[in-house]
PDBQT receptor file of N, H, CA, C and O in Angstrom, charges set to zero:
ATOM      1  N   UNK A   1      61.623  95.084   5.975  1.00  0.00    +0.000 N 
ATOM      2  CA  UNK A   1      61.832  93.749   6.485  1.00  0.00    +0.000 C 
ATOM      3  C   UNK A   1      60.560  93.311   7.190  1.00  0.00    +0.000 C 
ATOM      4  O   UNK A   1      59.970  94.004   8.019  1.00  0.00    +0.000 OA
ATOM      5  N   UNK A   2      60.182  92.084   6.784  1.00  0.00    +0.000 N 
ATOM      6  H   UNK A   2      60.661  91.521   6.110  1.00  0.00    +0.000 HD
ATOM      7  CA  UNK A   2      59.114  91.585   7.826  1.00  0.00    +0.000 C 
ATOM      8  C   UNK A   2      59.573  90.199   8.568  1.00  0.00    +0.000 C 
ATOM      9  O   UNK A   2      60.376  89.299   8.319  1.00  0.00    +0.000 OA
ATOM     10  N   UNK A   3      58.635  90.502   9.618  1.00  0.00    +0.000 N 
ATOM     11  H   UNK A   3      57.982  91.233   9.820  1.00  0.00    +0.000 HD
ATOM     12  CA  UNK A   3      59.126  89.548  10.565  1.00  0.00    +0.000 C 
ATOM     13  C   UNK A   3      58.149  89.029  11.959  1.00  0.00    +0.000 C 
ATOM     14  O   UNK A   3      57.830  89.904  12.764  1.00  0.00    +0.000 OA
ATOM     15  N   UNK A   4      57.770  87.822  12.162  1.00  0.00    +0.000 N 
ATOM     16  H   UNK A   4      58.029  87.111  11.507  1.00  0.00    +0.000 HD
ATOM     17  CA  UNK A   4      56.864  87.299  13.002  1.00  0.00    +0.000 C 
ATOM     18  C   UNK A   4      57.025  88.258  14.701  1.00  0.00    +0.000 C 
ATOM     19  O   UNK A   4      58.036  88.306  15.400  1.00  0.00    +0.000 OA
ATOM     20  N   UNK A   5      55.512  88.996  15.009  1.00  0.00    +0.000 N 
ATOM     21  H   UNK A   5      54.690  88.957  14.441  1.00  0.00    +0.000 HD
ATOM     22  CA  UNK A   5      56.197  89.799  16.394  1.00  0.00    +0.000 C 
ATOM     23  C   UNK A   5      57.027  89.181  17.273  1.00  0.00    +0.000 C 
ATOM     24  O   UNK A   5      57.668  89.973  17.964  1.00  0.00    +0.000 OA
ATOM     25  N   UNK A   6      57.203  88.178  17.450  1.00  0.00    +0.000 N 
ATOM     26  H   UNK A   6      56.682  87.535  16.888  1.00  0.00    +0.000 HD
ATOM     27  CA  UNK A   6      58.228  87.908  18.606  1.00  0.00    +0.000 C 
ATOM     28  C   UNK A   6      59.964  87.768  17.607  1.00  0.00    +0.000 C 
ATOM     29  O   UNK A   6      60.905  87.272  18.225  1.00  0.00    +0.000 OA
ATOM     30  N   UNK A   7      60.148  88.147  16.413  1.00  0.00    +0.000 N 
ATOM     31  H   UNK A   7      59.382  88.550  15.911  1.00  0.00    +0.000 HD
ATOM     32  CA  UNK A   7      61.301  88.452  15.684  1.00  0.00    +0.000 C 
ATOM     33  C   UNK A   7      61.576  89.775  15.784  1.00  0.00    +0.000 C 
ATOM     34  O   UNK A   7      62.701  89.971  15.323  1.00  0.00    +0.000 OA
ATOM     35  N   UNK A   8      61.133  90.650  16.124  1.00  0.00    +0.000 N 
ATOM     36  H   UNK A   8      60.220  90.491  16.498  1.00  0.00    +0.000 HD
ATOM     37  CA  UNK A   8      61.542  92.417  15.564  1.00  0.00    +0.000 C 
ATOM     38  C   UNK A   8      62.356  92.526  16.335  1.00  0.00    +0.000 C 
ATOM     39  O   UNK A   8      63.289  92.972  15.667  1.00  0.00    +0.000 OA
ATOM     40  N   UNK A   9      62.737  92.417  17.465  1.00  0.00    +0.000 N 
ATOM     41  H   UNK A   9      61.979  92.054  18.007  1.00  0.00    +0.000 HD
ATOM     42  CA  UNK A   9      63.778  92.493  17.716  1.00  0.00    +0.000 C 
ATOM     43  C   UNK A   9      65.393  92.320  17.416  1.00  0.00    +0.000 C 
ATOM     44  O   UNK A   9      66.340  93.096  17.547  1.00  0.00    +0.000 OA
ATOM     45  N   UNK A  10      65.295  91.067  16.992  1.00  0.00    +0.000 N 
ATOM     46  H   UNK A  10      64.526  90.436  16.886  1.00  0.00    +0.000 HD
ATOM     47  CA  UNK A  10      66.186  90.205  16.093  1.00  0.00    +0.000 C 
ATOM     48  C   UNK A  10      66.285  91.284  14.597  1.00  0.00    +0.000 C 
ATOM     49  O   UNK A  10      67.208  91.905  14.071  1.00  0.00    +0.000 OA
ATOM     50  N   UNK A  11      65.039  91.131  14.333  1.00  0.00    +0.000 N 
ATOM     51  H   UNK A  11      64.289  90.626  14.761  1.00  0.00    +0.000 HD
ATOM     52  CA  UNK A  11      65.186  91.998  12.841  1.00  0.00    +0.000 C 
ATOM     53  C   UNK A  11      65.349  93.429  12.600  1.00  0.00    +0.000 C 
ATOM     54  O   UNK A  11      65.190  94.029  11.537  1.00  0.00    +0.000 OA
ATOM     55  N   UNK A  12      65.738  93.951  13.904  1.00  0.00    +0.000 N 
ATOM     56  H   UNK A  12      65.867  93.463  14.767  1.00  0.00    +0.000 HD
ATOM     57  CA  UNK A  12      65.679  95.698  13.952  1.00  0.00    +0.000 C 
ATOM     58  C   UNK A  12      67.472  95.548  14.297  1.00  0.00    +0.000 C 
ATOM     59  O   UNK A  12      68.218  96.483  14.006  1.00  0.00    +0.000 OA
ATOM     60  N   UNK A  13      67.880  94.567  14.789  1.00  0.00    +0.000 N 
ATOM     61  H   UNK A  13      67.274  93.808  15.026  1.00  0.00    +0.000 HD
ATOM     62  CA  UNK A  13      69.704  93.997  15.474  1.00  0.00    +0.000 C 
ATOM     63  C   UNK A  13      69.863  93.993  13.912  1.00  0.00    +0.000 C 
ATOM     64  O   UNK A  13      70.478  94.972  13.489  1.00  0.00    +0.000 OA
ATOM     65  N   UNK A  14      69.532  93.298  13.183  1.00  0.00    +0.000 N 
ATOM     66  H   UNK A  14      69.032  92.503  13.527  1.00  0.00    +0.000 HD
ATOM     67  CA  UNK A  14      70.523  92.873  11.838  1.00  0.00    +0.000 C 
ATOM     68  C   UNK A  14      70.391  93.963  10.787  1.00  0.00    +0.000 C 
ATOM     69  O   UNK A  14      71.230  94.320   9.960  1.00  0.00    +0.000 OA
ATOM     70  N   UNK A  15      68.949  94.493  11.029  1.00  0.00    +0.000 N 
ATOM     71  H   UNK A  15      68.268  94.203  11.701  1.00  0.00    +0.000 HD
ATOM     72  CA  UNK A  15      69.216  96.268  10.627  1.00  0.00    +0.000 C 
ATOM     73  C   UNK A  15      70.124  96.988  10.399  1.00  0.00    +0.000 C 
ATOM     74  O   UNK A  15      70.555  97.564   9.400  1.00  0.00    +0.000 OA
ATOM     75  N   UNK A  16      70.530  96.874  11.961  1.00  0.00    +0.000 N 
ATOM     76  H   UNK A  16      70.179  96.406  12.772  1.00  0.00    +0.000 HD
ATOM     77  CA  UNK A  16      71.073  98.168  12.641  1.00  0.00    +0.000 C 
ATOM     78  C   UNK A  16      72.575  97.771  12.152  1.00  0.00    +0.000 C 
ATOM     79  O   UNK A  16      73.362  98.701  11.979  1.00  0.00    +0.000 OA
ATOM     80  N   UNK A  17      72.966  96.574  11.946  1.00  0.00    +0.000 N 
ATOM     81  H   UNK A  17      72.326  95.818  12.087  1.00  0.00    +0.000 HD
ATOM     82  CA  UNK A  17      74.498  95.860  12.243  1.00  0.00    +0.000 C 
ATOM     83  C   UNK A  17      74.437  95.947  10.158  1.00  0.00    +0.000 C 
ATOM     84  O   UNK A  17      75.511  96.088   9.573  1.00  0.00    +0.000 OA
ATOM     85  N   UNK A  18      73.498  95.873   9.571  1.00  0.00    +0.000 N 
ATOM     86  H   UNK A  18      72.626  95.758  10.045  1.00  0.00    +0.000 HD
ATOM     87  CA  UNK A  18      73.910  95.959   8.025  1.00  0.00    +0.000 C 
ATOM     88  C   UNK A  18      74.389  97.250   7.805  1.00  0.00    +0.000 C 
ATOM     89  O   UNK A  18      75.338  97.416   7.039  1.00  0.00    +0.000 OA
ATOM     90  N   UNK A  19      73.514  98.784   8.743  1.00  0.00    +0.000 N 
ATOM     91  H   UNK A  19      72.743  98.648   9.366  1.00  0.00    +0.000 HD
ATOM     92  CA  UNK A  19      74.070 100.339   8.373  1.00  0.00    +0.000 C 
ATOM     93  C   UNK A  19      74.965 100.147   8.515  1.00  0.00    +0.000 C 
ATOM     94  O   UNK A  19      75.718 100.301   7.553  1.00  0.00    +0.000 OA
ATOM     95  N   UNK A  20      75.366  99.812   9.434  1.00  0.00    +0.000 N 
ATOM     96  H   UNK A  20      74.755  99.687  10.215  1.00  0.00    +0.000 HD
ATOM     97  CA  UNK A  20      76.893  99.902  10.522  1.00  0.00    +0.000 C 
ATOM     98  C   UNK A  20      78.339  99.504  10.617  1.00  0.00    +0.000 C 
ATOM     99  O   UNK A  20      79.410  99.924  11.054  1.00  0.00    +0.000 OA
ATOM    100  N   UNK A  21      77.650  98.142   9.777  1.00  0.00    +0.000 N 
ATOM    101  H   UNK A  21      76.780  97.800   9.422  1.00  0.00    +0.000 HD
ATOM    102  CA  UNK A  21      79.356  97.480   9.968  1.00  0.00    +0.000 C 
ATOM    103  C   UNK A  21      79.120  96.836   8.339  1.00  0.00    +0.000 C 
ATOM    104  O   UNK A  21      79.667  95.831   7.886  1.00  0.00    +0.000 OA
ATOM    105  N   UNK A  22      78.422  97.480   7.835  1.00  0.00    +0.000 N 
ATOM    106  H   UNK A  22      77.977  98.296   8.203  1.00  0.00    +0.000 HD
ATOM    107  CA  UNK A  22      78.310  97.318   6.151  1.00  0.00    +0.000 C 
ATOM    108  C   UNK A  22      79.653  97.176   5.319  1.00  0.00    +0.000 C 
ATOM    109  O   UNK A  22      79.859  98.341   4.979  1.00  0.00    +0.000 OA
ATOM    110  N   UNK A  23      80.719  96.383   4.781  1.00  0.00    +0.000 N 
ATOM    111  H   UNK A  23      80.552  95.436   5.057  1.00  0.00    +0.000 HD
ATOM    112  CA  UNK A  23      81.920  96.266   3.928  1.00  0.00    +0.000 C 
ATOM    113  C   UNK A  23      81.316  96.007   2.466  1.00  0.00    +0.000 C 
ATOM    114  O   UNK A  23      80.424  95.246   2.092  1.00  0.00    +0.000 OA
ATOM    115  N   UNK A  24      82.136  96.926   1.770  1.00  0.00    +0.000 N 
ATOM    116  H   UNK A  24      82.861  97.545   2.074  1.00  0.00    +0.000 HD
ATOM    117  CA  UNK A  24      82.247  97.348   0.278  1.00  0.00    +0.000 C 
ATOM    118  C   UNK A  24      83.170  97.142  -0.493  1.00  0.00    +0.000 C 
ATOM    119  O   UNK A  24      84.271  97.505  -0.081  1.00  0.00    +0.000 OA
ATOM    120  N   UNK A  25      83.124  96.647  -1.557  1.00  0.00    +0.000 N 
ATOM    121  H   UNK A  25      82.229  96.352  -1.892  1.00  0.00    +0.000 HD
ATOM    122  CA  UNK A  25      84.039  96.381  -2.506  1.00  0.00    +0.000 C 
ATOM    123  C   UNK A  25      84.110  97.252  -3.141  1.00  0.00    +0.000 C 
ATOM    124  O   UNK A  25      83.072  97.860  -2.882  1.00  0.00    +0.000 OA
ATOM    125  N   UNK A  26      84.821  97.999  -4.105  1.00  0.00    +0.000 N 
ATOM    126  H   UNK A  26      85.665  97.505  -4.316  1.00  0.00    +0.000 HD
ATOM    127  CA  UNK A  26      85.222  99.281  -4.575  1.00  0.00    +0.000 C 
ATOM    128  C   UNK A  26      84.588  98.514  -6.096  1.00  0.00    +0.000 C 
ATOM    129  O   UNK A  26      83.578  99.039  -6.566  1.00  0.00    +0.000 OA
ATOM    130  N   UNK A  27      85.118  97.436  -6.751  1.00  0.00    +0.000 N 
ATOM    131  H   UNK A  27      85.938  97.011  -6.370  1.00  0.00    +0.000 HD
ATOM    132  CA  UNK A  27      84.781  96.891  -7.764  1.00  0.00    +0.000 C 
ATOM    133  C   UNK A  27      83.250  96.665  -7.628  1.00  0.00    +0.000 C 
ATOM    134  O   UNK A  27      82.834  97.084  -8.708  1.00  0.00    +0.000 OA
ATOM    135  N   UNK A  28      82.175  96.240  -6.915  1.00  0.00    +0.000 N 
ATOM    136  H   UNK A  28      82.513  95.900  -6.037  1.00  0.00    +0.000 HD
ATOM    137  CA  UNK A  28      80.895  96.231  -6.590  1.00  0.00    +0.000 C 
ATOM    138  C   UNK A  28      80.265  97.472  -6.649  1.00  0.00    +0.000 C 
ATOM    139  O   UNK A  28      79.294  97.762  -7.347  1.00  0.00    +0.000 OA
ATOM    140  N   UNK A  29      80.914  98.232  -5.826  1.00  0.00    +0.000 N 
ATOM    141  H   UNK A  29      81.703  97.996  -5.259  1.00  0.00    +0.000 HD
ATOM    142  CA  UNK A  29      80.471 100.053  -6.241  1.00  0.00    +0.000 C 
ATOM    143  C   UNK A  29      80.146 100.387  -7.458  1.00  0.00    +0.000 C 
ATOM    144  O   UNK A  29      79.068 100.842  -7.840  1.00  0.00    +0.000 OA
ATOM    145  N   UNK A  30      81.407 100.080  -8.276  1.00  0.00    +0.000 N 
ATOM    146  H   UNK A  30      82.282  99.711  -7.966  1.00  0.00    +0.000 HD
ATOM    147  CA  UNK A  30      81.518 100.450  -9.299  1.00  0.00    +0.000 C 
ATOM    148  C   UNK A  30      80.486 100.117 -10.583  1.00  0.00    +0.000 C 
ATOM    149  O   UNK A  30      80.135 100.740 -11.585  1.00  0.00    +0.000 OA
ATOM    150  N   UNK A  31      80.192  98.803 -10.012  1.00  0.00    +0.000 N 
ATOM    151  H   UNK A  31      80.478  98.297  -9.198  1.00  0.00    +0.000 HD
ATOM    152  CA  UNK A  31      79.025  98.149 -10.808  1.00  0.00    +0.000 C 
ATOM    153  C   UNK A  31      78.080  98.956 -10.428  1.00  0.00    +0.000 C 
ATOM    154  O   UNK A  31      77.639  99.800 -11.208  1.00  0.00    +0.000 OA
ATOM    155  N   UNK A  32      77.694  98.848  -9.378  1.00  0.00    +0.000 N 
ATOM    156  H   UNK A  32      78.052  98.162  -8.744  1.00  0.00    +0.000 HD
ATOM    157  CA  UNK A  32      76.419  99.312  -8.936  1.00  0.00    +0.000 C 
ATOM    158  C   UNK A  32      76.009 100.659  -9.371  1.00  0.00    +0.000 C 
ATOM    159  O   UNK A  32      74.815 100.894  -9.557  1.00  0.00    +0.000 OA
ATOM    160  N   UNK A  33      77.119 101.767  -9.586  1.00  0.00    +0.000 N 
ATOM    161  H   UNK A  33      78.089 101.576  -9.435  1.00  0.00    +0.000 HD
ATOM    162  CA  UNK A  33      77.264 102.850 -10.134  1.00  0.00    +0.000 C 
ATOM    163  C   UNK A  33      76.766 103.058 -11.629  1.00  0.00    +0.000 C 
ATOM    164  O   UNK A  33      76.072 104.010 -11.986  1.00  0.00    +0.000 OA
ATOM    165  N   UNK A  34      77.264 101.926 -12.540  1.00  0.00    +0.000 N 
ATOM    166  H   UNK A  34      77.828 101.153 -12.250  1.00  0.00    +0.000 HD
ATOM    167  CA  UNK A  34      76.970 101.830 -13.901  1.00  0.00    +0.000 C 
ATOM    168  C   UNK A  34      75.158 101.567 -13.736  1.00  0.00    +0.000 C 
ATOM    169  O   UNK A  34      74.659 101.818 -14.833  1.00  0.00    +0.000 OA
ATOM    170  N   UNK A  35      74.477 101.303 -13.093  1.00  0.00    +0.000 N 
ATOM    171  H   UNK A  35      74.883 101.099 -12.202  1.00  0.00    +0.000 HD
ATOM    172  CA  UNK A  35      73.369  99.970 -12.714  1.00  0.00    +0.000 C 
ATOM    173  C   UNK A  35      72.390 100.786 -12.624  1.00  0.00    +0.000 C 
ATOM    174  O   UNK A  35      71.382 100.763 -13.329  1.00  0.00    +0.000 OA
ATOM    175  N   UNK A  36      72.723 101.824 -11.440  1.00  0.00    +0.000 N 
ATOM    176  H   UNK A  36      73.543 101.842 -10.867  1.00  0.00    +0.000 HD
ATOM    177  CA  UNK A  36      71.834 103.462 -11.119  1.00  0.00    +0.000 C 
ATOM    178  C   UNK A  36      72.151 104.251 -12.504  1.00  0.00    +0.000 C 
ATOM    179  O   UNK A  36      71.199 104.648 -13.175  1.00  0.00    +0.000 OA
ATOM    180  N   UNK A  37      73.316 104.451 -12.881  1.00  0.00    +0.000 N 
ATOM    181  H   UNK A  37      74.090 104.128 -12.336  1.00  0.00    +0.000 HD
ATOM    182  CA  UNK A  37      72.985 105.217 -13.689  1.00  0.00    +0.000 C 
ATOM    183  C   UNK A  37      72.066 105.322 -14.955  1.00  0.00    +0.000 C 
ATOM    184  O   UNK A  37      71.315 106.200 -15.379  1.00  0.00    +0.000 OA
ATOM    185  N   UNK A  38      72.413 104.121 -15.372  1.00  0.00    +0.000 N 
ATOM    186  H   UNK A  38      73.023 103.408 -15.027  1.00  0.00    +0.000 HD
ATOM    187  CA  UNK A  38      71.520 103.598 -16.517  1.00  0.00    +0.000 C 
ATOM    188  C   UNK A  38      69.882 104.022 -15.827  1.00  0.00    +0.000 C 
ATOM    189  O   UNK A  38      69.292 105.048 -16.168  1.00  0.00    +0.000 OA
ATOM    190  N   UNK A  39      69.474 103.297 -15.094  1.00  0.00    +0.000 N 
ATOM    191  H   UNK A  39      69.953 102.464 -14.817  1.00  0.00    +0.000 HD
ATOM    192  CA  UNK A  39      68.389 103.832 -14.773  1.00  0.00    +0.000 C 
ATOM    193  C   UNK A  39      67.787 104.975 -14.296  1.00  0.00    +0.000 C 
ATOM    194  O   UNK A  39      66.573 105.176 -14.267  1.00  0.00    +0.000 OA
ATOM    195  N   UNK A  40      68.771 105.819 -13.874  1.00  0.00    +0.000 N 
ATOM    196  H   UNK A  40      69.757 105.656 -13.898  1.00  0.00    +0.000 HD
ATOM    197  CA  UNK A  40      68.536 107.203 -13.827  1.00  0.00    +0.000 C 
ATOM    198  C   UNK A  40      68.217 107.770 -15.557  1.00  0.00    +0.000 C 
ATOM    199  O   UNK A  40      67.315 108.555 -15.847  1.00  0.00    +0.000 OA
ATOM    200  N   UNK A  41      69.102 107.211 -16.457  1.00  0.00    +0.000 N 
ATOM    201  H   UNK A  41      69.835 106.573 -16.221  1.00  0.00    +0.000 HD
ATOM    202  CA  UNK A  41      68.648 107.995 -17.761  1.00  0.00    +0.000 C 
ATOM    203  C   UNK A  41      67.419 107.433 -18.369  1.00  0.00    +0.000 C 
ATOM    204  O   UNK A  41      66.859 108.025 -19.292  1.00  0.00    +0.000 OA
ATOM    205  N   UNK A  42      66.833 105.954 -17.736  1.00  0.00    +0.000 N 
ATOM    206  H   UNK A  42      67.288 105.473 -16.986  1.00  0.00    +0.000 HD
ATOM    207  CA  UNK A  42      65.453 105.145 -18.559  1.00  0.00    +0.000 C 
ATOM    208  C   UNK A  42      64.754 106.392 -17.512  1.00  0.00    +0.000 C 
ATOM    209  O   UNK A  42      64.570 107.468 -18.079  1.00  0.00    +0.000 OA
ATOM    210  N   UNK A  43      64.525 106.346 -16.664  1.00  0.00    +0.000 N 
ATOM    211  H   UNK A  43      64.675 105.471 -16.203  1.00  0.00    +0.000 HD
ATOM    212  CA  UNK A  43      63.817 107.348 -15.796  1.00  0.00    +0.000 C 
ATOM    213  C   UNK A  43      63.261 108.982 -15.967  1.00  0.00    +0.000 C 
ATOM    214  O   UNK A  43      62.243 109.618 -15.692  1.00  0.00    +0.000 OA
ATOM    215  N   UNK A  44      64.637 109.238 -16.620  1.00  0.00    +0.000 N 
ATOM    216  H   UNK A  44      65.464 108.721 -16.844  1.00  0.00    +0.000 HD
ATOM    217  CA  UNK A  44      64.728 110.495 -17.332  1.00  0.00    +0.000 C 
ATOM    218  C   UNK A  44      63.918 110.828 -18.356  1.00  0.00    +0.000 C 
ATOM    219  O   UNK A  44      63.305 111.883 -18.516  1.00  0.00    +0.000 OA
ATOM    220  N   UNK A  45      63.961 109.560 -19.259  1.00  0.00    +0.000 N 
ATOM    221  H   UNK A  45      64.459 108.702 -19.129  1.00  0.00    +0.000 HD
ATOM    222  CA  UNK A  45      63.478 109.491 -20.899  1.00  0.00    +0.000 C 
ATOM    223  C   UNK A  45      62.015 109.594 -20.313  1.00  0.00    +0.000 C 
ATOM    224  O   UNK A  45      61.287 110.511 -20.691  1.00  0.00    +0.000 OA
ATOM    225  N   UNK A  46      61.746 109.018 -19.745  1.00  0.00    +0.000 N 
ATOM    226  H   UNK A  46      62.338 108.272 -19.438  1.00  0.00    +0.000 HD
ATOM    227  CA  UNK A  46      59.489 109.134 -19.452  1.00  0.00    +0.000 C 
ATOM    228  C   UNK A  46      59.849 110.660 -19.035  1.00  0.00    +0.000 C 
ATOM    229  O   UNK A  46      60.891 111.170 -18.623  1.00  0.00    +0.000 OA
ATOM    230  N   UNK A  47      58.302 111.280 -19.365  1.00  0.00    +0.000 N 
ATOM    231  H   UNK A  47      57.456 110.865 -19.699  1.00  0.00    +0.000 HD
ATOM    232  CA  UNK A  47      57.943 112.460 -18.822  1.00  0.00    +0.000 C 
ATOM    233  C   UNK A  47      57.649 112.269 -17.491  1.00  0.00    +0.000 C 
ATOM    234  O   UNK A  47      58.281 112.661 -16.510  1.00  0.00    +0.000 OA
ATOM    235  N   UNK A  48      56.536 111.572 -17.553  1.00  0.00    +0.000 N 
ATOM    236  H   UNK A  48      56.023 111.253 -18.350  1.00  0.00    +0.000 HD
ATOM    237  CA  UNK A  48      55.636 111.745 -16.722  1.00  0.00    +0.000 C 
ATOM    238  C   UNK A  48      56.835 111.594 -14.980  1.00  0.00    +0.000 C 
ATOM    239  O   UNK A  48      57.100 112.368 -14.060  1.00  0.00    +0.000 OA
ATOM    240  N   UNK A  49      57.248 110.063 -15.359  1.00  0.00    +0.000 N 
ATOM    241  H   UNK A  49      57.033 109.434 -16.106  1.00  0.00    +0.000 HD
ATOM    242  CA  UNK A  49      58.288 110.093 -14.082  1.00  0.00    +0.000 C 
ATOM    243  C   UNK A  49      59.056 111.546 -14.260  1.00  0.00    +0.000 C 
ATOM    244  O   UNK A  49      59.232 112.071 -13.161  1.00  0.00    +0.000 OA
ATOM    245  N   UNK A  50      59.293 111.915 -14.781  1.00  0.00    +0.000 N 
ATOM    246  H   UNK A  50      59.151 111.488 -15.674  1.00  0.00    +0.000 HD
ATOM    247  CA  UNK A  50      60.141 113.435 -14.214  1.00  0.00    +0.000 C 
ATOM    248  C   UNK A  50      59.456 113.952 -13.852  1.00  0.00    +0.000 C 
ATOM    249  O   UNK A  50      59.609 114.413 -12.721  1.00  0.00    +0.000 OA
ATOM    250  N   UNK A  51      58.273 114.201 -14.583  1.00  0.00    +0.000 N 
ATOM    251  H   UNK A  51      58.149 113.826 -15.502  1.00  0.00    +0.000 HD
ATOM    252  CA  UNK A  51      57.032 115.267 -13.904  1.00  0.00    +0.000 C 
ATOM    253  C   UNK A  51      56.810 115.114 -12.428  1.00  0.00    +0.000 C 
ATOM    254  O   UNK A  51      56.939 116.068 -11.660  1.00  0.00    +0.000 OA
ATOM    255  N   UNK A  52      56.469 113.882 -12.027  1.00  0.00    +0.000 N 
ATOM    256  H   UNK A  52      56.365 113.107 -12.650  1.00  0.00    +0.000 HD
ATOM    257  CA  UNK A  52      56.343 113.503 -10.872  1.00  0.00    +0.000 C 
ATOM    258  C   UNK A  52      57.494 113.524 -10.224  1.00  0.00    +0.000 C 
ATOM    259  O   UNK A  52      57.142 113.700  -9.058  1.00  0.00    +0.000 OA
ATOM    260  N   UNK A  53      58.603 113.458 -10.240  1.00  0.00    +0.000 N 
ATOM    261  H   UNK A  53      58.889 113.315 -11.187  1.00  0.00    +0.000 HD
ATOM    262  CA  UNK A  53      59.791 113.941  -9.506  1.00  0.00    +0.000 C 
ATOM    263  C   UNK A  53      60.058 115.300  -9.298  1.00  0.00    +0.000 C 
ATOM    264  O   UNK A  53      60.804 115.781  -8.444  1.00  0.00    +0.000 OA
ATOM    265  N   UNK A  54      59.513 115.777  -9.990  1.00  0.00    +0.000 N 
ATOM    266  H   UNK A  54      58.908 115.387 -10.683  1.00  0.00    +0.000 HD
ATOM    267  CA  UNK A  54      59.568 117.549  -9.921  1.00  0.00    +0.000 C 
ATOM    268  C   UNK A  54      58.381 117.609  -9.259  1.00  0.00    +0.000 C 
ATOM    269  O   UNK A  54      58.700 118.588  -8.584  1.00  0.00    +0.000 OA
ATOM    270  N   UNK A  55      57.312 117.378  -8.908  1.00  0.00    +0.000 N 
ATOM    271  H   UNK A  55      57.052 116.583  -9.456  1.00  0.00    +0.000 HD
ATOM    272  CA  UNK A  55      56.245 117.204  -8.442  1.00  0.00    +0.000 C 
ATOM    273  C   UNK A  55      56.921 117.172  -6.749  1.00  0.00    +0.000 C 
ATOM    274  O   UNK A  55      57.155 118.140  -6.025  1.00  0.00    +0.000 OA
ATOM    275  N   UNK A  56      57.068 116.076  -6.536  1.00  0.00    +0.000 N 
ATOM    276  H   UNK A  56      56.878 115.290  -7.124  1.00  0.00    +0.000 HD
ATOM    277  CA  UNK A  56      57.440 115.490  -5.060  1.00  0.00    +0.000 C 
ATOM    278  C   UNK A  56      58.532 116.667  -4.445  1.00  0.00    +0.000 C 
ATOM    279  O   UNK A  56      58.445 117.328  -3.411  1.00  0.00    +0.000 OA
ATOM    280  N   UNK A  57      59.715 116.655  -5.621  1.00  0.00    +0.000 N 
ATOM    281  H   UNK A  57      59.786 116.118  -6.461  1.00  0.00    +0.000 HD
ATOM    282  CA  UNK A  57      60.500 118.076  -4.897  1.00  0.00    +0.000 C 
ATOM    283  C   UNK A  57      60.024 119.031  -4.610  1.00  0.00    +0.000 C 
ATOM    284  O   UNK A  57      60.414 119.560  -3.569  1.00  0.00    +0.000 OA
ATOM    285  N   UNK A  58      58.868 119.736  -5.481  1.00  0.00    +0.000 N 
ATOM    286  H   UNK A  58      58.551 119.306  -6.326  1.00  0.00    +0.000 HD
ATOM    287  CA  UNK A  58      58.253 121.140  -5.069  1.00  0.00    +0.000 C 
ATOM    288  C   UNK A  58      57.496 120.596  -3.881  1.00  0.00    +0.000 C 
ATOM    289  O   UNK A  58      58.029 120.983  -2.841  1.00  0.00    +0.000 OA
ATOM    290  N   UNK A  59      56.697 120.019  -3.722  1.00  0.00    +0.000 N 
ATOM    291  H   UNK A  59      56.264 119.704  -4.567  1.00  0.00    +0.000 HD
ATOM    292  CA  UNK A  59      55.694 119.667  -2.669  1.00  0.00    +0.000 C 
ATOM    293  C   UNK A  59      56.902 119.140  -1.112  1.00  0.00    +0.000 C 
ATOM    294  O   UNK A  59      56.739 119.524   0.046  1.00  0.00    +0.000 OA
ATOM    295  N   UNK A  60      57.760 118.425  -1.492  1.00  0.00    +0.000 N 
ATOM    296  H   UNK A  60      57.893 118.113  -2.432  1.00  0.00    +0.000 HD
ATOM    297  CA  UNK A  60      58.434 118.029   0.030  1.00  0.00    +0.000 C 
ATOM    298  C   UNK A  60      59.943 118.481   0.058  1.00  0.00    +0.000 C 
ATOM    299  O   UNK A  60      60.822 117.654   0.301  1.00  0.00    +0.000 OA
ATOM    300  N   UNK A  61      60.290 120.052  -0.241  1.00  0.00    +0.000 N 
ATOM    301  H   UNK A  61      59.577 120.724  -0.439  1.00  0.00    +0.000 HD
ATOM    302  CA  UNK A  61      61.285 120.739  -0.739  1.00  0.00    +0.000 C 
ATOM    303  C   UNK A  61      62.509 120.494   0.759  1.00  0.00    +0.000 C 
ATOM    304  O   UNK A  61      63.695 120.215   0.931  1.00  0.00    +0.000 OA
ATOM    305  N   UNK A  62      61.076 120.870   1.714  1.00  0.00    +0.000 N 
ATOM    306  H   UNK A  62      60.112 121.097   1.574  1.00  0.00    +0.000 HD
ATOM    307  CA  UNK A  62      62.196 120.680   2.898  1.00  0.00    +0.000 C 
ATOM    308  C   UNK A  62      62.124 119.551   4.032  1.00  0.00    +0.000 C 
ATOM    309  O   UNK A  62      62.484 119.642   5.206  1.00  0.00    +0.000 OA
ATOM    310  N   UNK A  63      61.525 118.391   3.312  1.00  0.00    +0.000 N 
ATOM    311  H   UNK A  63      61.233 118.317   2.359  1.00  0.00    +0.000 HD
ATOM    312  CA  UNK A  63      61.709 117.098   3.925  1.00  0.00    +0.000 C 
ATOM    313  C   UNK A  63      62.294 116.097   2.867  1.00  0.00    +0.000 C 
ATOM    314  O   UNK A  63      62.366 116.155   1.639  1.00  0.00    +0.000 OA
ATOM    315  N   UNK A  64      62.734 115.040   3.903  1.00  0.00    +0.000 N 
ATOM    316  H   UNK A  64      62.675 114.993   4.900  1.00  0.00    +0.000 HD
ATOM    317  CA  UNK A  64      63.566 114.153   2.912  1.00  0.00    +0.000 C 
ATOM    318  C   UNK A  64      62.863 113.322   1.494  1.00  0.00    +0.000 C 
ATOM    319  O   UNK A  64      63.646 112.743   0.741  1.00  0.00    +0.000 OA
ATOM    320  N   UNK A  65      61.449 113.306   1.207  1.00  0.00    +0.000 N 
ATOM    321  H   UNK A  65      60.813 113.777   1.819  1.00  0.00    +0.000 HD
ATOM    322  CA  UNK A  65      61.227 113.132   0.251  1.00  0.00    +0.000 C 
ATOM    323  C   UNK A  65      61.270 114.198  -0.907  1.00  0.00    +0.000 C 
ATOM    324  O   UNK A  65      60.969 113.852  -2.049  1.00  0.00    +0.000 OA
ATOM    325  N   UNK A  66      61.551 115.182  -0.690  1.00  0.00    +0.000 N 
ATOM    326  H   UNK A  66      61.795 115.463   0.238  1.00  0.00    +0.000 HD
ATOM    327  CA  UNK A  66      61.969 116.164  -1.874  1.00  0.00    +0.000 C 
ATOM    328  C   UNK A  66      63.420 115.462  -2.303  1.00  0.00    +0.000 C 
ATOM    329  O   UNK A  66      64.090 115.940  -3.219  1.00  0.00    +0.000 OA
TER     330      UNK A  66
């Protein structure tokens, strides 16, 4: 998010209130589910992006970018 310095405040509140009090539609999920997946398998099909995903896991195995 960007935001003029005298906004971050404001913009770190609507942050915090989207983790938080976030409501889901089960039918929206569901889309969204079909949406990732598909692109998990275009993702798959390149090498190189896998390579590099296997790449990032070995290298940041025990931080959250692995």
């Amino acid at each position: 998010m960007q935001s003029f310095p005298d906004g971050v405040r404001k913009s770190v509140e609507i942050l915090g209130d989207m983790m938080c009090n976030s409501v889901y539609d089960n039918y929206h999920l569901e889309m969204e589910k079909d949406t990732i997946w598909s692109e998990l398998e275009a993702v798959n099909q390149d090498s190189k992006e896998t390579l590099m995903e296997n790449v990032y896991y070995n290298c940041f195995r025990d931080h959250m970018m692995g």
